[in-house]
C-alpha positions in Angstrom: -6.0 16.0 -46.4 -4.8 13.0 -48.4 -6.2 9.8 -46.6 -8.2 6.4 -47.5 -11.8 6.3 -48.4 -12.2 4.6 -44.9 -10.2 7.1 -43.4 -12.9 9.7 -44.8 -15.7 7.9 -43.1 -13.7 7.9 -40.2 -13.1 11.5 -39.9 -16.2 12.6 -40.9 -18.0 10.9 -37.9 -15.4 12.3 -35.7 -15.9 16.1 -37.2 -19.0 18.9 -36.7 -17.3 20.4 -40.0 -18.5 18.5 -43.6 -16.1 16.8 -44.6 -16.2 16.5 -48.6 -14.0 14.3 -51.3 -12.6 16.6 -53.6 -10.9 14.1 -55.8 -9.2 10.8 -56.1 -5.6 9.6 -56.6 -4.2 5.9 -56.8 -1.2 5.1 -53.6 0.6 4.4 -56.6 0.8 7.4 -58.2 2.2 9.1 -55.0 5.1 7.5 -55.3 8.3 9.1 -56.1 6.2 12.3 -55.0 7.6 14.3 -51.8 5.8 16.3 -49.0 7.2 18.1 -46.3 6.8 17.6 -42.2 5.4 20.2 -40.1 7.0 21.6 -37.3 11.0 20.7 -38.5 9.7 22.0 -42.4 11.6 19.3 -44.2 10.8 18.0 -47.2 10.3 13.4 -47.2 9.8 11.1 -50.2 6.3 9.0 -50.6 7.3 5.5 -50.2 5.0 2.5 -50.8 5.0 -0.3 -47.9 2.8 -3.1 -47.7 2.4 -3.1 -44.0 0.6 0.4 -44.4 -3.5 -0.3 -44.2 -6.1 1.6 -45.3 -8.5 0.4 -42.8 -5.7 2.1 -39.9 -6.5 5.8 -39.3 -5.7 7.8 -42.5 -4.3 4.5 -44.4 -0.6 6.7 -44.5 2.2 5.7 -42.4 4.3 8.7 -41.2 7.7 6.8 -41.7 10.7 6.9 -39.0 13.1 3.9 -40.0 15.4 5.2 -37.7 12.9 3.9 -34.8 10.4 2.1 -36.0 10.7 -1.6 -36.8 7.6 -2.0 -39.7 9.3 1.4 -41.6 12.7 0.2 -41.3 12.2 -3.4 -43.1 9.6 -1.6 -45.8 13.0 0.7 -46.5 15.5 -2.4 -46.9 12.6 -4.4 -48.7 12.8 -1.4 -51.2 16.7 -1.4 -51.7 16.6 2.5 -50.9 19.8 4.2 -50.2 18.0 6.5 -47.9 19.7 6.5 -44.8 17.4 6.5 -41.5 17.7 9.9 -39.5 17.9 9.4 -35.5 15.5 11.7 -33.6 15.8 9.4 -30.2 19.1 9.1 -28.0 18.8 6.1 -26.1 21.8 4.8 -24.2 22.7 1.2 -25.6 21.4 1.8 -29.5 23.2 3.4 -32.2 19.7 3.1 -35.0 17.0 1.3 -32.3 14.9 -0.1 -34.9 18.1 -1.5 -37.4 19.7 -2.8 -34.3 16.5 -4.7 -32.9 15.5 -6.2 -36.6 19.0 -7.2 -37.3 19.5 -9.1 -33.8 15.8 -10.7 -34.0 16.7 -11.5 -38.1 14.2 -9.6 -39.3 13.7 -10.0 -43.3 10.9 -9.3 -44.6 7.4 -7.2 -43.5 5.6 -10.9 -43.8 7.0 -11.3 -40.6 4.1 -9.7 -38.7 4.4 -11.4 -35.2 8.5 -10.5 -35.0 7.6 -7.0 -36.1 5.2 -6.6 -33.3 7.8 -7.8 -30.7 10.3 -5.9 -32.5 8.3 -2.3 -32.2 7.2 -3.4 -28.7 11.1 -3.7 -27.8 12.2 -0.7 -29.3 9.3 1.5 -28.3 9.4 0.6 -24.3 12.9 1.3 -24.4 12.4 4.8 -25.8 9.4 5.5 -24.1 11.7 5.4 -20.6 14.6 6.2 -21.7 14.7 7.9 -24.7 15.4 11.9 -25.0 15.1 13.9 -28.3 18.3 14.6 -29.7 19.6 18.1 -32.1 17.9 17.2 -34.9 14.4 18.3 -33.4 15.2 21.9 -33.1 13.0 23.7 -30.4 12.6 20.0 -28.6 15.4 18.6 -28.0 17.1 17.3 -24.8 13.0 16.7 -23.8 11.9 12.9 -22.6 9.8 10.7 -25.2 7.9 10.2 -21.8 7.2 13.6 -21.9 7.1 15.0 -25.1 3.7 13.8 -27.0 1.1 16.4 -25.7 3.3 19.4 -26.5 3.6 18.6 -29.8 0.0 17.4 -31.1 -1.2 21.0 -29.2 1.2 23.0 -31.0 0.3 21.9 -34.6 -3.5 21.6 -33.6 -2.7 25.4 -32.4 -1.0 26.5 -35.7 -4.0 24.6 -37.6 -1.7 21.7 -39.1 -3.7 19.0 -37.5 -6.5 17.8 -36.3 -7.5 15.1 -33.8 -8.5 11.7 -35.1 -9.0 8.8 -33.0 -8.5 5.0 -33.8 -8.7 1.6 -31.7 -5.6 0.1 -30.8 -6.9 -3.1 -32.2 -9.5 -3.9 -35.0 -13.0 -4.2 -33.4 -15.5 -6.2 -34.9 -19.0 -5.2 -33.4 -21.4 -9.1 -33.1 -23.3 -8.1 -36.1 -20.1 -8.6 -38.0 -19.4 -4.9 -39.1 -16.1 -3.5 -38.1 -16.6 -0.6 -35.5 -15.1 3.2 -36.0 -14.9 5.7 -33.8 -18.1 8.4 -33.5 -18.5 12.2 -32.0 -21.6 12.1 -30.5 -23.0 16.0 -30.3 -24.7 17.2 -27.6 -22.3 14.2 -25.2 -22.5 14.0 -21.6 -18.8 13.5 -20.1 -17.9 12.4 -16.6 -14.6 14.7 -15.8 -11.9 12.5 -15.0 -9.4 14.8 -15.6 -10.5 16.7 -12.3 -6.7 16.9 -10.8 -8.2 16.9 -7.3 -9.6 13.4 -8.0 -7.1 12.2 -9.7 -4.7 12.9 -6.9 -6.6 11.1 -4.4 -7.5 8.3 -6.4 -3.4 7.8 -6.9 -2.7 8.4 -3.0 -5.8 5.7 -2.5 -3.4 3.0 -5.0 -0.5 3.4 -3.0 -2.6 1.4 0.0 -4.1 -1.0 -2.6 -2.9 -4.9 -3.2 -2.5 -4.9 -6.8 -1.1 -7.7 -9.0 0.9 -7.4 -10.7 3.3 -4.8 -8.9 4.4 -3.7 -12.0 0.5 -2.7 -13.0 0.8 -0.9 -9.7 3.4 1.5 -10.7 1.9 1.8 -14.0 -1.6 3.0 -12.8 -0.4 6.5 -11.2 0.7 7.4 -14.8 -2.5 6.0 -16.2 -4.7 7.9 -13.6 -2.7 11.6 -14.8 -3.2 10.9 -18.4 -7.1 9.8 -18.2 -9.3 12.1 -20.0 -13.2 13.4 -20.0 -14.8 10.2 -20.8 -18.6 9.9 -22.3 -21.3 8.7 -19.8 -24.5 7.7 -22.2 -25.1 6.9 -25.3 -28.5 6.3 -27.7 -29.7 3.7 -30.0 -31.2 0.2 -29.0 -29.2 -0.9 -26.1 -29.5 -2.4 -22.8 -29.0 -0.4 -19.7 -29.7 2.5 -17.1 -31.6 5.5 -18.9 -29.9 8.4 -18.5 -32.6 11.0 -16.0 -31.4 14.0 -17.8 -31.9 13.3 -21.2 -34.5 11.2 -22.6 -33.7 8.6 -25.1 -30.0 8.1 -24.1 -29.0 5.2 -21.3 -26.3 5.0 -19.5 -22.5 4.2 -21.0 -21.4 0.9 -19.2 -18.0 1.4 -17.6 -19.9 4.7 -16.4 -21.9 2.7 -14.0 -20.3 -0.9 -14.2 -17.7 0.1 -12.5 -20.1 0.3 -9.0 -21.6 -2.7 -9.9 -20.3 -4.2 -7.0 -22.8 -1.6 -4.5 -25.7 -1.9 -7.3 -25.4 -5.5 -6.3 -26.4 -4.7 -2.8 -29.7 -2.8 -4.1 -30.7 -4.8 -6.8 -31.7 -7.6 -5.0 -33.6 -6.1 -2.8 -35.6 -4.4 -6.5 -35.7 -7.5 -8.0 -37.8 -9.2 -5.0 -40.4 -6.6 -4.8 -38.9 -5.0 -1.6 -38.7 -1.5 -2.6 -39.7 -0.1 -6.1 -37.2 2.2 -8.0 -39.9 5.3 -7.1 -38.2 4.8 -3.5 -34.6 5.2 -4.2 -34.0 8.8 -4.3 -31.0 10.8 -3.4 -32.0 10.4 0.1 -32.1 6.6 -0.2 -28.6 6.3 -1.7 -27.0 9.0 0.7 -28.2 6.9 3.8 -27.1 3.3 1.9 -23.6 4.4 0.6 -23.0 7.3 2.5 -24.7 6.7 6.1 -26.1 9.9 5.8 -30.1 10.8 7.3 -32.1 8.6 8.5 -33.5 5.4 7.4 -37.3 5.7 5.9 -38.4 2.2 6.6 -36.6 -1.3 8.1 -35.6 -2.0 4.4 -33.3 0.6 4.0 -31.4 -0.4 7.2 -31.7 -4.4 5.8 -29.8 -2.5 2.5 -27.3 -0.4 4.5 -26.5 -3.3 7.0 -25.6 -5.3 3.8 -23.7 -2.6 2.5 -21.7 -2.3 5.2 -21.2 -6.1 5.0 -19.9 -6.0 1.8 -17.9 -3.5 1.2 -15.4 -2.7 0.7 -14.9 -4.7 -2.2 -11.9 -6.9 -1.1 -10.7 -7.4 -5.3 -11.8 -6.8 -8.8 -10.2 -9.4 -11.6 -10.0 -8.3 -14.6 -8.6 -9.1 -18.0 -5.3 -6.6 -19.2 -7.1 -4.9 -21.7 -9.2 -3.2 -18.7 -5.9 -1.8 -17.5 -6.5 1.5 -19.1 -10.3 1.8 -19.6 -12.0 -0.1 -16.6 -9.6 -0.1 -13.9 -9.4 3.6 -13.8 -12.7 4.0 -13.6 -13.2 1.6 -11.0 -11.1 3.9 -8.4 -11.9 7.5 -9.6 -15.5 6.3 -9.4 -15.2 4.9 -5.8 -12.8 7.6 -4.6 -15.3 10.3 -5.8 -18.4 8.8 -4.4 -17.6 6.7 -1.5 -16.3 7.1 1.6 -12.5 6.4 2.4 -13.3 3.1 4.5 -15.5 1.8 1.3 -13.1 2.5 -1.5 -11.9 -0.8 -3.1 -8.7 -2.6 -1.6 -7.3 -4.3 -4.6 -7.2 -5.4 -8.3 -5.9 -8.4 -10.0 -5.4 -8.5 -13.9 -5.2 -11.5 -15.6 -3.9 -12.2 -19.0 -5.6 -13.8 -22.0 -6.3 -16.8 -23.5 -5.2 -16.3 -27.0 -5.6 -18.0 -30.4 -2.4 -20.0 -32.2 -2.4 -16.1 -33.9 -1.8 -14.7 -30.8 -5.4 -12.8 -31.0 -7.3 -12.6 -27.7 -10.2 -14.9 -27.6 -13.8 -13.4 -27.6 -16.4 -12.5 -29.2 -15.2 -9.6 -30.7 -12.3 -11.0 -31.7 -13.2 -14.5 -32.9 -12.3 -18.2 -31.6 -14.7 -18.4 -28.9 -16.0 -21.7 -28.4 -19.3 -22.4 -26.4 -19.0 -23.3 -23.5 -21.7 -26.0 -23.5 -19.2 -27.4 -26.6 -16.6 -27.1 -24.8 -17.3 -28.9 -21.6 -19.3 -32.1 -23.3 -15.6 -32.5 -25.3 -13.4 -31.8 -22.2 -15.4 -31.7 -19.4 -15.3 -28.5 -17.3 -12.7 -30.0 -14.9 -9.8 -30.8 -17.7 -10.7 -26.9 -18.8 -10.2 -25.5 -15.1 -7.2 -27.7 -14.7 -5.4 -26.9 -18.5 -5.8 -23.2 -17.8 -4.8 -23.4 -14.1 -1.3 -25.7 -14.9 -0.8 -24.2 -18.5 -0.6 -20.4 -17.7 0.9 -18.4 -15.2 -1.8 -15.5 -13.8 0.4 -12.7 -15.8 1.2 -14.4 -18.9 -1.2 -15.2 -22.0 -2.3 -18.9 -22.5 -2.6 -20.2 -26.3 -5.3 -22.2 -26.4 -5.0 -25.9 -27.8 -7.3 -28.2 -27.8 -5.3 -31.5 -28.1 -3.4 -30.5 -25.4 -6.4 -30.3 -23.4 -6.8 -33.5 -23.2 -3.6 -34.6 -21.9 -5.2 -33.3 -18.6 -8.0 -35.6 -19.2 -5.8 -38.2 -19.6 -4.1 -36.9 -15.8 -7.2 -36.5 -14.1 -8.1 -40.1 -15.0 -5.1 -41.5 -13.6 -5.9 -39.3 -10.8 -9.3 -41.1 -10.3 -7.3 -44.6 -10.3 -5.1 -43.7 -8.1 -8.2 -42.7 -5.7 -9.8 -46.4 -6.4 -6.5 -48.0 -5.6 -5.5 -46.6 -2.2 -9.3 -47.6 -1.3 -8.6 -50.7 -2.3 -5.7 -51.1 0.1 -6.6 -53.1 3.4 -4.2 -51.3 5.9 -1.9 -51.8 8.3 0.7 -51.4 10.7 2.8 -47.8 9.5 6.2 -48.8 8.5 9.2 -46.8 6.8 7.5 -45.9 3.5 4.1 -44.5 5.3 6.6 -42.3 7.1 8.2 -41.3 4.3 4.7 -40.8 1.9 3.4 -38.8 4.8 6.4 -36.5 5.6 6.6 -35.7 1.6 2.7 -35.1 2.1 3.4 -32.7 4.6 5.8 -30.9 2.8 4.2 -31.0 -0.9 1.0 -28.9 1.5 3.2 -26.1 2.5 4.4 -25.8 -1.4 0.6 -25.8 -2.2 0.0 -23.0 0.6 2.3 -20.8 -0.3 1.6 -20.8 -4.0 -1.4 -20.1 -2.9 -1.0 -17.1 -0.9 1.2 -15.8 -3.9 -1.4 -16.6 -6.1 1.0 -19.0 -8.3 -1.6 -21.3 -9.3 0.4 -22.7 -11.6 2.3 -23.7 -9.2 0.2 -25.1 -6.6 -1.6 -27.0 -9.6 1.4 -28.7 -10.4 2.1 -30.0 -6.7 -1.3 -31.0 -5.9 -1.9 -32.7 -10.0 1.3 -34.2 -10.6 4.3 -34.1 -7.4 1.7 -35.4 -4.6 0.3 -37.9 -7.6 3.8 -39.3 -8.3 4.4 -39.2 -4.2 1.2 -41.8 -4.3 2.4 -43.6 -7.3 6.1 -44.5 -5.8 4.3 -45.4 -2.4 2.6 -47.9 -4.2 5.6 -48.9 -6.4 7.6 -49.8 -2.6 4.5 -51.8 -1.3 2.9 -49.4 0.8 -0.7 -51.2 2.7 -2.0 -47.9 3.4 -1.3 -47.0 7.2 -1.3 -43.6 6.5 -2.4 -43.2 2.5 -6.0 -42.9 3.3 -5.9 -39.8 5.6 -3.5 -38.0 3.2 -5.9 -38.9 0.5 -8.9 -36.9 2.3 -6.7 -34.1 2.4 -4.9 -34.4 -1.1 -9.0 -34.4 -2.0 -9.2 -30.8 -0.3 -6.7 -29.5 -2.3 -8.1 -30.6 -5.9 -11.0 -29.5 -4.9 -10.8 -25.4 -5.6 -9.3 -26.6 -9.4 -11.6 -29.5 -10.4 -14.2 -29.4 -7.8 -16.6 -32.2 -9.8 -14.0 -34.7 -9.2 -13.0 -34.3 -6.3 -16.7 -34.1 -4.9 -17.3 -37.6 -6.5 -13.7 -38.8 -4.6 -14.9 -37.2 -1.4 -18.5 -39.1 -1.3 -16.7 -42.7 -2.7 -15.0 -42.2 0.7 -18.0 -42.3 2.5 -17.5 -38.4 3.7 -20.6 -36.2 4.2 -21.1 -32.8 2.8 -19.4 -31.1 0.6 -15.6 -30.9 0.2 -16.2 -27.5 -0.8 -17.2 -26.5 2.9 -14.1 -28.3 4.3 -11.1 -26.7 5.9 -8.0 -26.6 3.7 -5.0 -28.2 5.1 -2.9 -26.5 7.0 0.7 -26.6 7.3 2.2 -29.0 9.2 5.9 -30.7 10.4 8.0 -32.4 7.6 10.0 -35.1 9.1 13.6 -34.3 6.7 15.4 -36.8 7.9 12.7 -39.6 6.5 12.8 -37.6 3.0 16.6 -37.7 3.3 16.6 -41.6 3.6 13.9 -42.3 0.8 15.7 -39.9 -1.5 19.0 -41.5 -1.2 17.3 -45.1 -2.1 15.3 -43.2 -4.9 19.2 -41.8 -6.6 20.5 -45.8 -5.6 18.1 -47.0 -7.8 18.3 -44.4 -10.2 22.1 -44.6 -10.8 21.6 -48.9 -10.7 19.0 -48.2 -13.9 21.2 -45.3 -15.9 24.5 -47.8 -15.3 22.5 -50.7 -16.5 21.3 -48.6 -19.3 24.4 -47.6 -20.5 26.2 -50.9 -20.2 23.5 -53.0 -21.7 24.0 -55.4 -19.0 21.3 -57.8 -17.8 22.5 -58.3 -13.8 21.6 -61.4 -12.1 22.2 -59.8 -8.7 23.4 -56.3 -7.9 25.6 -55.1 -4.6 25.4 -51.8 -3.2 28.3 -50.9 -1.0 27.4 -48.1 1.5 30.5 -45.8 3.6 31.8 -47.1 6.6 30.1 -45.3 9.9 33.6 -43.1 10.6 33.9 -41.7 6.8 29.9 -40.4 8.0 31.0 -39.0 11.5 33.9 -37.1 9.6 31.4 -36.2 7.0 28.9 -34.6 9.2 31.3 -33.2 11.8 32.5 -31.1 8.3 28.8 -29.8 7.8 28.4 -28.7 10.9 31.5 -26.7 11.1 30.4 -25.3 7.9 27.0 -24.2 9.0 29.0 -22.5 11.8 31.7 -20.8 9.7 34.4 -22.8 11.3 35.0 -25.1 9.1 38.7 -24.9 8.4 41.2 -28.1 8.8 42.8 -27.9 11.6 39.6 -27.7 13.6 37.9 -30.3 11.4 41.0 -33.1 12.3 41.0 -31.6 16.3 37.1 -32.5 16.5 37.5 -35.9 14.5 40.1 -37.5 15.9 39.1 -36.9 19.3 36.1 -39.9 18.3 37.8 -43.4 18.5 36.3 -45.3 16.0 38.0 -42.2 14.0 41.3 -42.6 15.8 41.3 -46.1 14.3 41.6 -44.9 11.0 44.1 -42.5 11.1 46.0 -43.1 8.3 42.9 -42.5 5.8 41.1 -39.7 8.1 43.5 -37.1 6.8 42.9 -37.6 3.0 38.9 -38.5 3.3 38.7 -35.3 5.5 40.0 -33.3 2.9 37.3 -33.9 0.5 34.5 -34.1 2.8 36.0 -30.1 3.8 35.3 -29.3 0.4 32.2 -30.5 -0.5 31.2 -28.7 2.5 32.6 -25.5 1.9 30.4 -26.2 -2.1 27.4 -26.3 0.1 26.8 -30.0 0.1 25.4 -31.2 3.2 25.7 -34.8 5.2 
């Protein structure tokens, strides 16, 4: 093998064979050189690229330019006159990776972030639709989808490879060392590739709620491909030791994954209840399984809280757990539990990335403590900024000076709360109507982004719509009829994002308890017509501002000049014909000249019903 002096360490700690250097050689001094491709025998030219690490794998880039975006812009960086060979049909490209690079403008290998999108693009479309054309011989005609198994046995069969495995991503371990991939001899595996349980634990997703729906059509694929997977491990770590084999404990997603029923136990251990010399098979079979007897009241305490908690109702979880803890989570149930106790769903949530796009932990760098981070913030502009700012399935950048633009909201928030106290009441006229019918309606937004779990959403109603709903009641004079009932509930809503706050409005009210125990509000009646009539004088005075804008005019007085009461009759009589699809002239003049205040104005009926017919028929409603 010709590799990087990394990629020896590597494979040597992934190997029972010794591995030994027999010599050294400068990447430079391989260029120009040529070797030749097994399975299709044909010989290739070294190229240099800068893009090509030796900390990845074997530090050697096997280079298709033809469809992948890095190789193709190292080739037009080096002014070569090869010319990229297609090995992928897929309908819509010509040259996938050229085709991508040159419609993102693509110039140089510098543009890491571009590239990434790039070879994300180009590999997803190949992936599902691509099929290996004539120039791969014995494979052609087969799926991408379809195709990588059959080739890495063939040439470890034929002895012109061997298996080396690498981290998708560069993982850093906390004492600072980068982490590589070890065979452990003598390695216990849990066999996940048992094709009965994997078909159950795919028929057991089909009647899961999983979000997003498109992780839920990914997970069948991800159960079939999911391998043998190690179960302990040695060395000075924290966890379960492992009964068969002294000195090793337990690998963590081999028993996190049922954290959720160790839960049950544990607290039981950890107040003195029942030692661990207690829990033997029999203990677990009656707990989990209901099977036997009980030995004592405390394992009918543990199984009646078993059978109050489970089954586990949804396990959130960050994307990278998509293929590595998820899994496991449902082929660990569906083996172990019975069908009534196997999990019901899953939620995966993105990340919170750095301006580089890197995921924020500790393994990856950026973190900031928490205790930092809330004495600069406070932890109610945090759960509000990631709330508003992201949407459940899409990565948030952190940034800390936006952050405090939500400080900055949920003071004006609190002043809002101290003026609406402040107001002495009233009798309810127009605008208490109007503030609590928009109320009303901004709850049943809140609900149902809710129930979707659009949080994004129903923090932007309940943070800034209902907010400027309070702010324009107070702009028309409002006293308060109504304001201080909808600010209880408005109070209920904040209180699941920034629950300090609202606790703090809650008791300046001179409530009792906790708005954390109190009922959400429930949907309720919207009054349209009152919105209709407070939204027209919002556009009035909207239109007054934009012409006085625009003119530069400084008016004394202003008129408003409203349609007389017949051009409305014809108006609505036209909606309502629409709504019943028979709207068409003739019927429209019939109905409104049978009205005589109409009649009256027969000469200009015709021509104004004309135009009302048509902004009908656009959808616009009287």
């Amino acid at each position: 093998w010709v590799l990087s002096k990394q990629g020896v360490e590597k494979i040597a700690n992934q190997t029972e064979k010794e591995v030994k250097v027999v010599g050294t050689i400068m990447g430079k001094d391989m260029i120009g050189k040529k070797c030749r491709v097994p399975v299709v025998d044909r010989e290739v030219p070294v190229l240099p690229a800068t893009f090509a690490d030796p900390n990845v794998a074997t530090g050697i880039v096997m280079s298709v330019p033809a469809h992948a975006p890095y190789d193709y812009i190292a080739l037009k960086d080096l002014n070569s006159e090869i010319e990229p060979i297609v090995i992928i049909s897929v309908d819509g490209y010509t040259v996938p990776a050229k085709e991508v690079v040159e419609k993102m403008g693509i110039k140089s290998q510098d543009e890491k972030e571009a590239l990434e999108e790039a070879t994300q693009a180009v590999y997803r479309e190949e992936f599902h639709k691509g099929v290996l054309n004539e120039n791969c011989g014995e494979y052609a005609g087969i799926k991408i989808s379809e195709i990588k198994d059959s080739v890495k046995e063939k040439l470890i069969e034929e002895g012109k490879a061997t298996i080396m495995r690498e981290f998708s991503k560069r993982v850093v371990c906390r004492c600072g060392r980068e982490v590589t991939i070890k065979i452990v001899p003598d390695q216990w595996f849990i066999k996940y590739s048992d094709e009965e349980l994997t078909e159950k634990s795919k028929e057991h997703v089909s009647t899961m709620n999983i979000f997003p729906s498109d992780y839920k059509q990914e997970l069948p694929k991800v159960l079939d491909w999911f391998g043998d997977r190690a179960c302990i491990r040695q060395g000075s770590w924290l966890g379960t030791e492992f009964p068969f084999k002294k000195g090793w404990i337990i690998e963590p997603i081999s028993d996190s994954t049922l954290y959720p029923a160790y839960y049950v136990v544990s607290k039981y251990v950890n107040e003195g209840k029942i030692s661990p010399d207690e829990m033997s098979n029999e203990f677990f079979d009656y707990v989990f399984l209901g099977r036997g007897d009980a030995n004592s009241e405390i394992w009918r305490q543990i199984r009646d809280d078993f059978l109050y908690w489970y089954p586990v109702d949804i396990n959130l979880g960050g994307k990278e757990h998509k293929t590595v803890h998820f899994p496991v989570f449902i082929m660990n149930h569906v083996a172990i539990m019975e069908e009534r106790h196997r999990p019901k769903g899953i939620f995966v949530n993105w990340w919170i990335t750095q301006k580089s796009g890197e995921k924020i932990s500790k393994s990856k760098g950026g973190a900031v403590p928490i205790p930092d981070a809330a004495t600069r913030y406070g932890v109610d502009t945090m759960r509000l900024y990631y709330a508003h700012i992201g949407s459940p399935f899409v990565d948030i950048e952190w940034d800390g000076s936006n952050v405090e633009n939500y400080k900055s909201r949920l003071a004006r928030i609190w002043n809002m709360h101290e003026q609406i106290m402040g107001l002495k009441g009233g009798k309810e006229d127009a605008i208490d109507r109007w503030l609590e019918a928009t109320f009303n309606d901004k709850v049943m937004d809140v609900i149902n982004a809710m129930e979707n779990y659009e949080l994004r959403k129903a923090a932007n109603v309940i943070f800034f719509d209902i907010y400027n709903a309070f702010q324009w009641y107070m702009k028309r004079g409002g006293k308060g009829a109504v304001a201080k009932k909808l600010m209880e509930d408005w109070i209920k809503m904040m209180c699941p994002f920034t629950p300090h706050i609202a606790e703090e409005m809650w008791e300046k009210m001179g409530k009792s308890g906790f708005v954390s125990v109190a009922s959400f509000p429930e949907k309720r009646e919207v009054d349209r017509d009152v919105l209709k009539g407070e939204e027209l004088l919002m556009k009035t005075m909207e239109d007054i501002q934009e012409i006085l804008n625009v003119t530069g005019m400084k008016a004394s007085k202003i008129f408003v000049y409203t349609s007389p009461s017949w051009k409305w009759k014809v108006a609505e009589k036209a909606t309502e014909l629409a709504e019943e699809n028979g709207l068409d002239m003739g019927t429209l003049m019939k109905d409104i000249m049978a009205d005589e205040e109409v009649k009256k104005h027969s000469k200009h009926a015709p021509k104004f019903a004309q135009k009302a017919m048509k902004d009908a028929m656009r959808g616009i409603k009287f």
